[in-house]
C-alpha positions in Angstrom: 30.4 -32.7 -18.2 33.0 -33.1 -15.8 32.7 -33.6 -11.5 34.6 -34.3 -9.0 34.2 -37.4 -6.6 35.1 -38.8 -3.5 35.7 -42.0 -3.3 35.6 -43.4 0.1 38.4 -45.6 1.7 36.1 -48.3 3.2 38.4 -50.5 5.0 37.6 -53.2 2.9 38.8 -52.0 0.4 42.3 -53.2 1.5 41.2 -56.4 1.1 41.1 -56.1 -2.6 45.2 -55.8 -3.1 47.4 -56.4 -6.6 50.8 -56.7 -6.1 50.8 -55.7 -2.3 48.7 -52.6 -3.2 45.1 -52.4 -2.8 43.5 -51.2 -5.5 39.9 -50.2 -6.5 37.7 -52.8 -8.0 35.9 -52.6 -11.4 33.1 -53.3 -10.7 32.8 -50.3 -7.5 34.0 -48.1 -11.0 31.4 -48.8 -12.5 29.1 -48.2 -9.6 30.2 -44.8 -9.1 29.9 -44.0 -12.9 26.6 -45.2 -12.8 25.5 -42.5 -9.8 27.3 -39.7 -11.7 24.9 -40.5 -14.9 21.9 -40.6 -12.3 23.3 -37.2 -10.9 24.0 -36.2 -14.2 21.0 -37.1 -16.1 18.2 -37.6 -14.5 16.3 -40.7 -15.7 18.9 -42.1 -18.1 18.6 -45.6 -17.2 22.2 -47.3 -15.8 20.9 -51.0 -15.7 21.9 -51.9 -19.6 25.7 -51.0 -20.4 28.1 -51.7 -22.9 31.8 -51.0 -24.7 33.2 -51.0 -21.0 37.0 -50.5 -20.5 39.1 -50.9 -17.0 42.2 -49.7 -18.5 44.4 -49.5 -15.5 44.3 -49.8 -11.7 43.5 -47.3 -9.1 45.5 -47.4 -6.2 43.7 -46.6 -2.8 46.7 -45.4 -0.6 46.1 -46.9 2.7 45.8 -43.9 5.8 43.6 -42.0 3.4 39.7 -41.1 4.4 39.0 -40.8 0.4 40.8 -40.8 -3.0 39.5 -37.4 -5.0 38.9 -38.9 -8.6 36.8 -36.8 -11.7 34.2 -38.0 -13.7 33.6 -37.1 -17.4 30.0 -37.6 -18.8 29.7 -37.3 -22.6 26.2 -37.7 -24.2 26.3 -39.4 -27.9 23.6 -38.3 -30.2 21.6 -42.1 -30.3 21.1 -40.8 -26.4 23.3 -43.3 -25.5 25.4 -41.9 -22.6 29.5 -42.6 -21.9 30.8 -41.7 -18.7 34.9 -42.4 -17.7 36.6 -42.3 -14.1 40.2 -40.7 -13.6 42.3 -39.7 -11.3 44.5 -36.3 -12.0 47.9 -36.9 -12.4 51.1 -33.9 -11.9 54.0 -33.4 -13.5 56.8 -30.9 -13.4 56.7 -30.3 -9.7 52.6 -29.6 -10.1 52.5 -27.1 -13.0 51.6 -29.5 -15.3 48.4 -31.9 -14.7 46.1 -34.2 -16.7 43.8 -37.0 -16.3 44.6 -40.3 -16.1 41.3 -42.5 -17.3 40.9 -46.1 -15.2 37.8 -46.9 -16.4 35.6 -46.1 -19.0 31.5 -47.2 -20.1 28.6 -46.6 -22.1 25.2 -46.2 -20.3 22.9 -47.2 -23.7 19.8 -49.2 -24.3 20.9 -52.6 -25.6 18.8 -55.8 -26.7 20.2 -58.5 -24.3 21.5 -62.0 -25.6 19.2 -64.3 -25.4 18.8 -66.6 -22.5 20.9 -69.9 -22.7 18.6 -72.8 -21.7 18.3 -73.7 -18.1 19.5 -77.2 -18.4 23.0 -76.2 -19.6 22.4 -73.3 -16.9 21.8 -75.4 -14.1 24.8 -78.1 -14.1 28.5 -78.4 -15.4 29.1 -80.3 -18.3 31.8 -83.4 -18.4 34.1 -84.5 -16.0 34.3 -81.2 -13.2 37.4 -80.0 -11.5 36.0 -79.2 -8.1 37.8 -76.6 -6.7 36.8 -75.2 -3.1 36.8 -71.8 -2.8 38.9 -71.9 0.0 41.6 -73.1 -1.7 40.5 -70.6 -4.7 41.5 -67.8 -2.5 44.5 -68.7 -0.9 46.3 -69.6 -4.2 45.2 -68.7 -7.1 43.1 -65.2 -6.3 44.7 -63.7 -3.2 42.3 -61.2 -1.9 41.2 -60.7 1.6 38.0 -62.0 3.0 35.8 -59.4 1.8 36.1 -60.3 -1.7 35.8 -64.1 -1.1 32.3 -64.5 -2.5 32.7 -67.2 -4.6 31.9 -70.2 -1.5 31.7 -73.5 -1.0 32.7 -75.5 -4.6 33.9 -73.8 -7.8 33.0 -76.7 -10.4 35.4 -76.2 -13.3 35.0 -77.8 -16.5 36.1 -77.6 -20.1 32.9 -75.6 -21.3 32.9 -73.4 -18.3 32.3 -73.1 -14.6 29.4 -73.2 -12.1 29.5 -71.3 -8.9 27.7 -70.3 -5.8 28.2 -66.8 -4.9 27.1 -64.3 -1.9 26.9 -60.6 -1.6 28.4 -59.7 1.7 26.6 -56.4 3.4 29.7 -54.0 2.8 30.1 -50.8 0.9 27.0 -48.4 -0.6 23.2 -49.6 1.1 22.2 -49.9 -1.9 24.1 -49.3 -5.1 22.5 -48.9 -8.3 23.9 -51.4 -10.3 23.1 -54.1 -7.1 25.9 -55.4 -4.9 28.8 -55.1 -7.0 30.5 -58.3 -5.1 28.8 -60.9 -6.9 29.8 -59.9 -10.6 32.9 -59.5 -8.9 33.2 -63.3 -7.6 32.0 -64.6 -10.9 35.2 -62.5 -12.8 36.9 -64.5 -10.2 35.5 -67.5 -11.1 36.4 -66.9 -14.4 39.7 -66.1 -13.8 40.4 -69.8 -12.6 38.9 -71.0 -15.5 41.6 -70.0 -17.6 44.0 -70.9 -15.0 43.3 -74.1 -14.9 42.3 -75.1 -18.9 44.7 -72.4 -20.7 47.8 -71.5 -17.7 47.4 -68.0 -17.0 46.0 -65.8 -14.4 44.1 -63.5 -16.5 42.0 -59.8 -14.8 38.7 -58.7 -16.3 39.7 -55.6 -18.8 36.2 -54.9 -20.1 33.1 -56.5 -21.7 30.4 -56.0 -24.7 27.3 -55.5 -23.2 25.7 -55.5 -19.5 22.4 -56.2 -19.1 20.8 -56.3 -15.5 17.6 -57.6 -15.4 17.4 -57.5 -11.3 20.0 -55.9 -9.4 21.1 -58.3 -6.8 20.7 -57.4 -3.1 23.1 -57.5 -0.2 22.6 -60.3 1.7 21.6 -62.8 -0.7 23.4 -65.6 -2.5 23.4 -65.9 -6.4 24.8 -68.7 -8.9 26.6 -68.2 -12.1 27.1 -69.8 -15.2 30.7 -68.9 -16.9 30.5 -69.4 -20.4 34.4 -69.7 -22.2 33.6 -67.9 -25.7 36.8 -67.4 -27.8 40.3 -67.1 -27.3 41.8 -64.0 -28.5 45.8 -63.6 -29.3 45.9 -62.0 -25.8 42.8 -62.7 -23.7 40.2 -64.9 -22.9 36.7 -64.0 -23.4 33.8 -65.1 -21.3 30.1 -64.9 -20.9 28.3 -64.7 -17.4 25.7 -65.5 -15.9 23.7 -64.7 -12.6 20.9 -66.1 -11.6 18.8 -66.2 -8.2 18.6 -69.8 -6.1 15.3 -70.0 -7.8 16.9 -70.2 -11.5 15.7 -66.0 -12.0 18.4 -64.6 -14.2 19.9 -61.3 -12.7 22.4 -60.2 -15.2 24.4 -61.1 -18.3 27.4 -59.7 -19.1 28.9 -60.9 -22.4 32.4 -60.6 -23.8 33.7 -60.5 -20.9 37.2 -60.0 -21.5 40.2 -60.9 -19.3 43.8 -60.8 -20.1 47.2 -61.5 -18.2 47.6 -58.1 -16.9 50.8 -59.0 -15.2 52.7 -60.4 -17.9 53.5 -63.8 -16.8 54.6 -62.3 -13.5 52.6 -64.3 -11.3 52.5 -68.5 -11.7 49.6 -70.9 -12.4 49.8 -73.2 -9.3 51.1 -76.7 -10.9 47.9 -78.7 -9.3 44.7 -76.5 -11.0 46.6 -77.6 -14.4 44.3 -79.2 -16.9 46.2 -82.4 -18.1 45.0 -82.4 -21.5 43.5 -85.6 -21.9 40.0 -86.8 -22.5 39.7 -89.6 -20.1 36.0 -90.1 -22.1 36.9 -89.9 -25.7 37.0 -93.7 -26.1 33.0 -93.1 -25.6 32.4 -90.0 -27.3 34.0 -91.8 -30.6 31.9 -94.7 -30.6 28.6 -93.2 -29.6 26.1 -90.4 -31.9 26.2 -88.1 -28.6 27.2 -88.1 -25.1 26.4 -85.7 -22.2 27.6 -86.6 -18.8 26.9 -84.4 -15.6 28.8 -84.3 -12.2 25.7 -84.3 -9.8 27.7 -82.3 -7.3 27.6 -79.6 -10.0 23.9 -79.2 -10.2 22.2 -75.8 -9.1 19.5 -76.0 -6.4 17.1 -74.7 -9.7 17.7 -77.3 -11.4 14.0 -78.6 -11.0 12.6 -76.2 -13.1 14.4 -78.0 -16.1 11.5 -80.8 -15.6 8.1 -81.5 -17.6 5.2 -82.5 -15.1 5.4 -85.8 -16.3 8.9 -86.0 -15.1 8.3 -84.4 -12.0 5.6 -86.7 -11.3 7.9 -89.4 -11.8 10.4 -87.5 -9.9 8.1 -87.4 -6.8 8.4 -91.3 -6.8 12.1 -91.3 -6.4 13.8 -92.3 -3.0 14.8 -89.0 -1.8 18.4 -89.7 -1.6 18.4 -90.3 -5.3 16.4 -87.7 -6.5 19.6 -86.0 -8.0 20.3 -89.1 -9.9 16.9 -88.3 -11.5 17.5 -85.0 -12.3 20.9 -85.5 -13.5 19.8 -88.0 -16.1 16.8 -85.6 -17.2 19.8 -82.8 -17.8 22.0 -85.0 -19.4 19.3 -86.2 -21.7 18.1 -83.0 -22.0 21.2 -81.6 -23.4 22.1 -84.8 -25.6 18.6 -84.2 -27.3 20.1 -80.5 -28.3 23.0 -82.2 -29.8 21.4 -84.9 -31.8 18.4 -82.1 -33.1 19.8 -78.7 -34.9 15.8 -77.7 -34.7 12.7 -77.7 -33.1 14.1 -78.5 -29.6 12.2 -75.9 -27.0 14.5 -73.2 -25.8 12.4 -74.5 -22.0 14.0 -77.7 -21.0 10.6 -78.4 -19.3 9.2 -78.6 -22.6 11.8 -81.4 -23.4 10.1 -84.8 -22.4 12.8 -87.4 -21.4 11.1 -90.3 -20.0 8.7 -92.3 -22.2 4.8 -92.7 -21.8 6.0 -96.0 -20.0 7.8 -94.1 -17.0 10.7 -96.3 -17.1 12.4 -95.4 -20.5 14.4 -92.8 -21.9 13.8 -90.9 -24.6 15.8 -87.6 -26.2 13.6 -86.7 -28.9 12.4 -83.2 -28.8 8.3 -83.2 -29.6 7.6 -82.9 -33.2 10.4 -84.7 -34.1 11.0 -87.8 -35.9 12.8 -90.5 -33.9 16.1 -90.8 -35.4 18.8 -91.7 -32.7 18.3 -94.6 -29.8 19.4 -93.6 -26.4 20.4 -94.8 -23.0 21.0 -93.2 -19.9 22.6 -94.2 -16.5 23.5 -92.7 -13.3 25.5 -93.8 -9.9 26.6 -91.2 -6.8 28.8 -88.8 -8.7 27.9 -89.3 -12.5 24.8 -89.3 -14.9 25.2 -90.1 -18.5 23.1 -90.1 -21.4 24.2 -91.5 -24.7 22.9 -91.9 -28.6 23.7 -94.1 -31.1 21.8 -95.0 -34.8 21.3 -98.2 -33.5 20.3 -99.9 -29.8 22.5 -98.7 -27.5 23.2 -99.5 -23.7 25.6 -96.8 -21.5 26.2 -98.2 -17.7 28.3 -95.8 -15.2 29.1 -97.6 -12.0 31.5 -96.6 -8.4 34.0 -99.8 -7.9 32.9 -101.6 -5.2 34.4 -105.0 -3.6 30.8 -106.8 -3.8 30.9 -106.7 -8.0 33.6 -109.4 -7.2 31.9 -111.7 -4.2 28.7 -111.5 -6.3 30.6 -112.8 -9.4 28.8 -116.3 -9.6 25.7 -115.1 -9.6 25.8 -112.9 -13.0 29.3 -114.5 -14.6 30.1 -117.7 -16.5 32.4 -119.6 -15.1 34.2 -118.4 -18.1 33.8 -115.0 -17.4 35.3 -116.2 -13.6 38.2 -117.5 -15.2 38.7 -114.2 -17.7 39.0 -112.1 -14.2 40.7 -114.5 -12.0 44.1 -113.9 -15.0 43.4 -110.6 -16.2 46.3 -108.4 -15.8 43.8 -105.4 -14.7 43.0 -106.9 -11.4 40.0 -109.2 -10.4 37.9 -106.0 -9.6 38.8 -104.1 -12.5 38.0 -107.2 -15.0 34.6 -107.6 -12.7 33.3 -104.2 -13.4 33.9 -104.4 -17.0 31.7 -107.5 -16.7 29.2 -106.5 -15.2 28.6 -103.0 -16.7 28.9 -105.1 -20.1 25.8 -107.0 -19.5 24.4 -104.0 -18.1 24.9 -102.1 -21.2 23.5 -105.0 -23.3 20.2 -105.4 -21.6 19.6 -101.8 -22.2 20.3 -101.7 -25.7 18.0 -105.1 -26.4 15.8 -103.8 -23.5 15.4 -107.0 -21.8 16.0 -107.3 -17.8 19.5 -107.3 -16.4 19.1 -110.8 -15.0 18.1 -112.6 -18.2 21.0 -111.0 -19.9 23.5 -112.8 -16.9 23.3 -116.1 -19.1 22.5 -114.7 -22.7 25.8 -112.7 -23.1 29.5 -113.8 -21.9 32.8 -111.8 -22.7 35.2 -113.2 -24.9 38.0 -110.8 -23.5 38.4 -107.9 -21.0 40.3 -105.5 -21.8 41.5 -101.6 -20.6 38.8 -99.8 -22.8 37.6 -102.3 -25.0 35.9 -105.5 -24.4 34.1 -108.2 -26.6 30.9 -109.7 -25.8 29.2 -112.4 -27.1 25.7 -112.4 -27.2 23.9 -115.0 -28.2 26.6 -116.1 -30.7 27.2 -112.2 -31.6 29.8 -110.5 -31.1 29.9 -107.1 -30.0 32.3 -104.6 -28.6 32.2 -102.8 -25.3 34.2 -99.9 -24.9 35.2 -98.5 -21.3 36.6 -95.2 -19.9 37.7 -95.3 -16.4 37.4 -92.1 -14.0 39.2 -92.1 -10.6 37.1 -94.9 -9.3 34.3 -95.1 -12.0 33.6 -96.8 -15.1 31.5 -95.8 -17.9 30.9 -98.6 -20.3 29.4 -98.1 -23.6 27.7 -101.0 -26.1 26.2 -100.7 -29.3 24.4 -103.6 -31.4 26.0 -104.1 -34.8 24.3 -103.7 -37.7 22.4 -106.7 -39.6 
């Protein structure tokens, strides 16, 4: 069954330009194929989708009121119903005509992934590349200001993105698939992904499956998850997903898949370029499991990740560190899904982190058999969790000049001398000190202060230390970021 459509010039539409030409989005395609299927046939449901194709741009000539474009409907026998978008095309001074297909997908009842569990939802992962969206924009996706709906931070990361996003009121009142601008942002979002972590700018070219659970509304700001799935000879595929401030998941769109449309054409900016080093592998190695979360990362939902006990707990926190809390309880969380293949609660907030006690932590899911010890620590941009099979301490701490004047009170004189000749720097050599002992009171869980005169380092080094504690020696290892330090300890075996 094949119509004809008008697709209106909306003026800001000229904001979404490609090579100085503005051309129409995907995602307003697929809006417009989904009212031809409502007009088409009546109550076939557009919400779940799959097998879409954009298979080349439309260019929206600027001057021009509308751009006449046909729709082809084609109904399979499962029901399932395909509908494509084209433009005609002449050749031979007009005798000759065809259609030219920019986008194609299939309208069809789908079972939708599952949902990923809010925890790894709700935060990034690792150390974050924040990116602001201004800067997003300018350089690495140049459209106009009505398509700049990724705002404030993109945090980038090795296992994905998180993003705020906002759907502007522009365009139809109310589309059927829900504002198309905030899928839209989040294929933008995606898009810097892989320029910064594999060097190309790479455009959405279709997906697997769409499932909308609630369109989203004009108006209102969203948050996604980008999920980096596989890399394919020529593209990068992604999943995605949307969810409201309160953690309500929208949509999903799987296998998402984007590839460098322009052939190289257009550069990576040098600075987004991942460097291709670890800066916390000396921790990962020694430790059973590691999870570290950028706290500037974490979603505004991120509380619903919490059991009542830990939001009791929670409720006890100073305010202004009550994202320290919740960082640790993600990062614990998540390590617990490392350590246990089964029997960990698809609902974080069935994942009890903090012991009966209130003060430690604990990553074993219920019904499980303790098998791994674990520590956790936090400071104003990081919280970690780490396991080990045998007591383990993890510290993160900012440098700060008063590690150094309070040096007498928790150091050796030893220890005094150690810093005063380390080739690191007094501060440097202070901080490995002092997160040292830190580590080591939590992995023989004794306090802080009685550990200032039972332990004393041996030698400081870069990322390794030794510690001798009580006439044992043991090694901490370190990983400096920017102006951080994790520190990691574990007790030896007997």
């Amino acid at each position: 069954m094949r119509s004809t459509v008008q697709i209106e010039n909306h003026a800001y539409l000229a904001d979404h330009r490609v090579e100085g030409h503005a051309v129409y989005p995907a995602v307003e395609s697929l809006e417009r194929l989904a009212e031809a299927v409502a007009a088409g046939c009546p109550g076939h449901g557009v919400l779940n989708s799959c097998d879409a194709r954009f298979l080349r741009f439309l260019e929206i000539p600027a001057g021009k009121s509308s751009v006449e474009a046909v729709t082809d409907i084609e109904t399979k026998q499962n029901g399932a119903v395909t509908a494509s978008l084209g433009t005609s095309v002449h050749a031979l001074k007009g005798q000759i005509s065809r259609i030219r297909e920019h986008a194609r997908v299939t309208f069809s009842d789908i079972t939708p992934p599952a949902p990923i569990p809010l925890d790894i939802a709700c935060a990034g992962e690792g150390l974050c590349y924040p990116l602001p969206a201004e800067k997003l924009y300018k350089e690495m996706v140049p459209f106009g200001a009505s398509f700049q709906n990724a705002v404030g931070t993109v945090f980038l990361f090795l296992d994905g993105a998180v993003a705020s996003l906002q759907a502007p009121r522009l365009g139809t009142p109310h589309p059927p698939l829900g504002s198309p601008f905030v899928l839209d942002a989040a294929f933008h979002v995606a898009c810097a992904w892989g320029q910064r972590y594999r060097g190309y700018i790479a455009f959405p070219v279709g997906y697997t499956a769409r499932a909308i659970i609630h369109p989203t509304i004009a108006g209102e700001s969203y948050f996604c998850r980008v999920i980096p799935m596989a890399d394919e000879t020529d593209a990068l595929i992604f999943d995605i997903w949307i969810y409201s401030s309160q953690g309500e998941l929208y949509e999903v769109v799987s296998g998402v898949r984007m590839k460098d449309v322009f052939k190289n054409k257009m550069p990576v900016p040098v600075w987004v370029r991942f460097a291709g080093t670890d800066k916390l592998r000396v921790i990962k190695d020694t430790s059973r499991g590691m999870s570290v979360v950028e706290l500037a990362s974490i979603l505004p939902f991120a509380e619903n990740i919490l059991s009542p006990h830990e939001l009791e707990i929670r409720g006890r926190r100073h305010p202004g560190k009550r994202n320290r809390h919740i960082g640790a309880r993600i990062a614990l969380k998540r390590l617990s899904r490392i350590l246990y293949k089964t029997g960990v609660p698809d609902d974080p907030s069935h994942i009890e982190t903090i012991a009966p006690d209130g003060i430690h932590p604990v990553c074993v899911p219920s019904g499980n058999k303790q098998s791994f010890y674990c520590s956790a620590s936090h400071d104003d941009r990081f919280a970690v969790a780490v396991a080990g099979d045998r007591p383990i301490g993890v510290d993160v701490e900012r440098m700060k000049d008063t590690l150094l004047k309070g040096a007498h009170v928790y150091m050796t004189s030893g220890e005094q001398a150690l810093c005063a000749r380390s080739p690191l720097g007094q501060e440097n050599a202070a901080i490995r000190v002092w997160t040292a002992k830190e580590c080591a009171a939590k992995a023989l869980d004794i306090p802080i202060t009685a550990m200032w005169s039972r332990a004393e380092l041996k030698e400081i080094g870069e990322d390794r230390s030794i510690v001798s504690i009580e006439g044992r020696e043991v090694e901490a290892y370190h990983a400096p970021v920017d102006d951080h330090l994790f520190t990691v300890l574990q007790m030896p075996g007997a």
